[in-house]
C-alpha positions in Angstrom: -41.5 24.6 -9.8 -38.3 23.6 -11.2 -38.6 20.3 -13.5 -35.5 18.4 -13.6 -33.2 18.3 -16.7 -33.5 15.5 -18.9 -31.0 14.0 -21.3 -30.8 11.7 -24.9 -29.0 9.4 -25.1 -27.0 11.1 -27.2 -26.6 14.5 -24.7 -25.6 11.6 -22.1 -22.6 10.4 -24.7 -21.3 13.5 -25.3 -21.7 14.2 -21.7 -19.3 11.5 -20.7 -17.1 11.3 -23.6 -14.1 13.9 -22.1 -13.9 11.2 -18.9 -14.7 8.1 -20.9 -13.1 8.4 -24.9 -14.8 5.2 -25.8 -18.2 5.4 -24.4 -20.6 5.5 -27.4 -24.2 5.4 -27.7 -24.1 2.0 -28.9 -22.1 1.7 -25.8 -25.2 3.1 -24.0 -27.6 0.7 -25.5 -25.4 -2.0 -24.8 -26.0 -1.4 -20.9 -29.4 -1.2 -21.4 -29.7 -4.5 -22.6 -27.6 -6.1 -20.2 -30.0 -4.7 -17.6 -27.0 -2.3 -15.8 -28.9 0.9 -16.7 -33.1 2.1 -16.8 -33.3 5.1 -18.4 -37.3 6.3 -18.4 -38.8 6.6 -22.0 -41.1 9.7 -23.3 -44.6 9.0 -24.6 -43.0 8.7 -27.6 -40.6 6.2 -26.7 -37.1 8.2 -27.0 -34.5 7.5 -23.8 -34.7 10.5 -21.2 -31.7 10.2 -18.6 -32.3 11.7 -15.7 -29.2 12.9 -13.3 -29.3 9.7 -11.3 -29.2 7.9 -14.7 -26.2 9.6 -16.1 -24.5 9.2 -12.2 -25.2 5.6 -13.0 -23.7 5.0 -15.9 -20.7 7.1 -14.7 -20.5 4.4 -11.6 -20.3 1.5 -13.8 -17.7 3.5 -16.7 -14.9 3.8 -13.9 -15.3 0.8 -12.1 -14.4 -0.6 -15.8 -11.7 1.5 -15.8 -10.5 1.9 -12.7 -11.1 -1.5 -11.1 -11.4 -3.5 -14.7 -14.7 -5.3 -13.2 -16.8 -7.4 -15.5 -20.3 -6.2 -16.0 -21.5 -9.7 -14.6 -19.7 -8.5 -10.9 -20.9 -4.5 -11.6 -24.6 -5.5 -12.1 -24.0 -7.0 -8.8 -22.9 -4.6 -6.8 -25.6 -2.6 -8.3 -28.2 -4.5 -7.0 -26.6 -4.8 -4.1 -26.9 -1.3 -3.9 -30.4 -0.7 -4.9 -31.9 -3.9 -1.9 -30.0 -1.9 0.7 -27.2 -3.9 1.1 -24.5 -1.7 -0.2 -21.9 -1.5 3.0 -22.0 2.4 4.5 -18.5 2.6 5.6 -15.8 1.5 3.6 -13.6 -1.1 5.4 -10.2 -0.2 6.8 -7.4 0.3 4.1 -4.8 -2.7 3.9 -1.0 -2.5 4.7 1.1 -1.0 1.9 2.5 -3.4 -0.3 5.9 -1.8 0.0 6.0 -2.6 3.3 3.8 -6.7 3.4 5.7 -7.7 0.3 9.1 -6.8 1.6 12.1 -9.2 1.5 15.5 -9.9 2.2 17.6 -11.0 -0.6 19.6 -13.3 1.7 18.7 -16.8 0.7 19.7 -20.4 2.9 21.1 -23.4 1.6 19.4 -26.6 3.0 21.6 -26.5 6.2 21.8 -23.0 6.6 17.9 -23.3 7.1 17.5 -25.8 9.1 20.4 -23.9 11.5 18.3 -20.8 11.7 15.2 -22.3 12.2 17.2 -24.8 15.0 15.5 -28.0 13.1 18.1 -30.4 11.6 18.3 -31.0 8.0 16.4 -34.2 8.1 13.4 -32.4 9.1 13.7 -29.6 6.2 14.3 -32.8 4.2 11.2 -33.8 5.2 8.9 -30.6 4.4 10.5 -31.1 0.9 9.2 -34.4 0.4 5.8 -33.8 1.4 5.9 -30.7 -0.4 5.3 -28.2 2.2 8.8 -26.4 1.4 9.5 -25.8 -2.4 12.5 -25.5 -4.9 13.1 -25.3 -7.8 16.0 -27.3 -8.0 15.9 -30.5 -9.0 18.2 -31.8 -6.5 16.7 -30.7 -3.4 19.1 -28.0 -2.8 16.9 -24.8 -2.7 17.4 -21.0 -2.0 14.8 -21.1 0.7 14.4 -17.0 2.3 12.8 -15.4 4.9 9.4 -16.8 4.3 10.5 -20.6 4.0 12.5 -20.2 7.7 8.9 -18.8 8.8 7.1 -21.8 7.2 9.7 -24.4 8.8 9.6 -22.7 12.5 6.1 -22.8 12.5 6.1 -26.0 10.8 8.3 -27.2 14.2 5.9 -26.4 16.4 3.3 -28.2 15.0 5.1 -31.1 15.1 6.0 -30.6 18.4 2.6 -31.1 19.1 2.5 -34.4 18.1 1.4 -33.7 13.7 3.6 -35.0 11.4 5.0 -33.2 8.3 2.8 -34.9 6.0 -0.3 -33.2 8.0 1.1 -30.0 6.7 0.9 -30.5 3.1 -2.9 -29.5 3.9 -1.8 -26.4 4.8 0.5 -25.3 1.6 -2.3 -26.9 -0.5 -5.2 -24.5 1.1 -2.5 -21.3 0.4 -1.5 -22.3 -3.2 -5.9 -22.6 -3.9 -5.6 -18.9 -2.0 -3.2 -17.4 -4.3 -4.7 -19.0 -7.1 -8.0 -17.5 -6.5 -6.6 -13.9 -5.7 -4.2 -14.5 -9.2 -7.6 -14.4 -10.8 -8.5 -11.2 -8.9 -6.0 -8.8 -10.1 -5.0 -11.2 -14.0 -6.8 -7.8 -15.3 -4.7 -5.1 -14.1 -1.4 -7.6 -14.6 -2.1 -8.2 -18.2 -2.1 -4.0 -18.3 1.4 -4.3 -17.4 1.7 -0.1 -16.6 3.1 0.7 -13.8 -0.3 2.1 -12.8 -2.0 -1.2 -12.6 0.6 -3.3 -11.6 0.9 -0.7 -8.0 -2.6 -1.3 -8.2 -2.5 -4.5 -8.1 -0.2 -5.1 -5.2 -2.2 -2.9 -3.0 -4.9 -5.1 -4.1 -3.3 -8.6 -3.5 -1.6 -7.1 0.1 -5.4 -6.3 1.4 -7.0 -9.3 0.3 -4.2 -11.7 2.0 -4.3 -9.5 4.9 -8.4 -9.7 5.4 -8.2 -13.6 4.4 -5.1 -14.6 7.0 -7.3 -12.6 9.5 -10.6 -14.1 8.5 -9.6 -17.4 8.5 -8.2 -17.1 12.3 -11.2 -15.3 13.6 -12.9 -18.8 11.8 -10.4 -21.2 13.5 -10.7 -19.1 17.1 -14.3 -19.6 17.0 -14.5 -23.6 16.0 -11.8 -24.0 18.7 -13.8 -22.3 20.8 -16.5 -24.5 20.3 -14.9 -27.7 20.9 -13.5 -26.2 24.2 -17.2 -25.8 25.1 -16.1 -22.2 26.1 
C-alpha cells in the first residue's frame, strides 16, 4: 500500500517559493500560529505537511495575492469551508466595468438639466439644497451628467407621489454609506495602483453595486409585499 508523501516545513517552502517569492518558513510558522494552517507533527515533534496541507497553504498564499484578503477574512472563509458552508457554485459573474461605468462626457448646466429631465429649475434648486444633487461649485452652478438627470427624473416621480425633496436626502445618504463601504472593499488593490489591480478593482466595485441595487429591491419588493398583505 502506497503511503502518502509527506513534507517539512522546509520541502513545503521550497515547494512554493517559484509561485510565491516571499513565502518563508518563518512565513509558514507564522500561519500556524494564527490558526490558518494544521500541519500533523511526527512522534518526534517535527511538522509533516501532507498534500491537503501544502493545497492549503497554497489557498490562503493567492488569495493574498490575488484578492489582497487579510488573514482575519481568509481564516474565515476557511472555516467556512471546513463546517460545510463553503457555496458549491460560484455566483453569476457581474457586468463589465467597461460597459456599467460608462459615461457621456456631455455635462448640463442648472437649466439645461432641469430641461431634459422636464422639471423646472426651482426643483433642481431644490435637490441642491437638501443635498440630494451635488457640485462642486460653490455657487450652485454644477456640471451635473447623465447620472444626475437619472437621479432628478426619478427624483420627480417621487415627488409626484406626494414626498418632498427633503425625503430624498435619505436616499443619497444610504448610497454615499454604500460607496463608502465598497471604497474599503477594493482601498487594497487601489493603493497597488497597476493597471492590474486597478481593472481588478472595477470589476470588483461593478459586481458588488450590481448584487447590492438588486438585493436591496428584492428587500423592498418583499416588505412591500407584506404591507399589501399579498
Amino acid at each position: 500500500m502506497n503511503r502518502e508523501k509527506r513534507l517539512t516545513i522546509g520541502d513545503v517552502a521550497d515547494l512554493l517559493h517559484k509561485e510565491f517569492p516571499s513565502v518563508t518558513i518563518s512565513k509558514l510558522r507564522f500561519l500556524e500560529s494564527e490558526g490558518l494552517i494544521h500541519p500533523p507533527r511526527t512522534p518526534s515533534g517535527y511538522r509533516s505537511y501532507r498534500e491537503v496541507d501544502v493545497e492549503r497553504v497554497r489557498y490562503i498564499l493567492r488569495q493574498q495575492r490575488d484578492h489582497f484578503l487579510p488573514l482575519k477574512v481568509i481564516k474565515s472563509k476557511l472555516s467556512a469551508w471546513e463546517r460545510g458552508e463553503e457555496p458549491t457554485m460560484s455566483p453569476p459573474a457581474g457586468p463589465p466595468p467597461e460597459t456599467y461605468f460608462a459615461a457621456s462626457q456631455t455635462t448640463m448646466d442648472n437649466e439645461e438639466l432641469a430641461r431634459s429631465a422636464g422639471v423646472t429649475v426651482g426643483l433642481v434648486e431644490e435637490l441642491l439644497r437638501h443635498g440630494v444633487l451635488e457640485t462642486s461649485s460653490g455657487d450652485g452652478v454644477g456640471e451635473f451628467t447623465d447620472e444626475d438627470l437619472a437621479v432628478v427624473q426619478a427624483a420627480h416621480r417621487l415627488i409626484g407621489h406626494g414626498l418632498e425633496a427633503r425625503h430624498l436626502r435619505g436616499i443619497r445618504l444610504a448610497a454615499n454609506r454604500e460607496v463608502d463601504l465598497f471604497r474599503q472593499l477594493v482601498g487594497p488593490l487601489l493603493r497597488h495602483a497597476s493597471p492590474a489591480s486597478r481593472q481588478q478593482a472595477a470589476e470588483i466595485l461593478a459586481d458588488v453595486a450590481q448584487a447590492a441595487r438588486e438585493m436591496q429591491e428584492a428587500l423592498v419588493r418583499s416588505e412591500l409585499r407584506e404591507t399589501l398583505g399579498r
